[in-house]
C-alpha angles and dihedrals in degrees: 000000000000119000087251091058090048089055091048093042096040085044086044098054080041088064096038085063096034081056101050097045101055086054078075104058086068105066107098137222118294105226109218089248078070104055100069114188085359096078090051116113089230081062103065127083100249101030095157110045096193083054091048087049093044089048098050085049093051085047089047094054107050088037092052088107091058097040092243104188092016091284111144134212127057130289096259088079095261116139 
């Protein structure tokens, strides 16, 4: 391959891309009348803060000897 049919291979595959990803600007805004069962609490990844918060301590706890969330100390409860 000569150094020319790089370039137009490597400007071609630009544009390929280029191509592809402004299919993507158009799409437009979902309203939340269109989201169905998505827009629902239960959906979302934390929907009970207190459990989140219990679940982060129990974690914490049995990951203390690895320092899981940046706590120190072992697991044993020593700092």
């Amino acid at each position: 391959m000569t150094c020319a049919s790089r370039r137009r291979h490597g400007a071609t595959a630009a544009l390929v891309v280029l191509a592809l990803l402004s299919g993507c600007s158009n799409l437009g805004q979902v309203h939340p009348w269109e989201k169905g069962k998505l827009a629902k609490a239960v959906m979302t990844f934390d929907d009970d803060p207190l459990e989140q918060r219990f679940n982060q301590h129990i974690y914490s706890s049995k990951e203390g000897a690895s320092g899981g969330y940046g706590v120190g100390g072992g697991g044993c409860g020593c700092n």
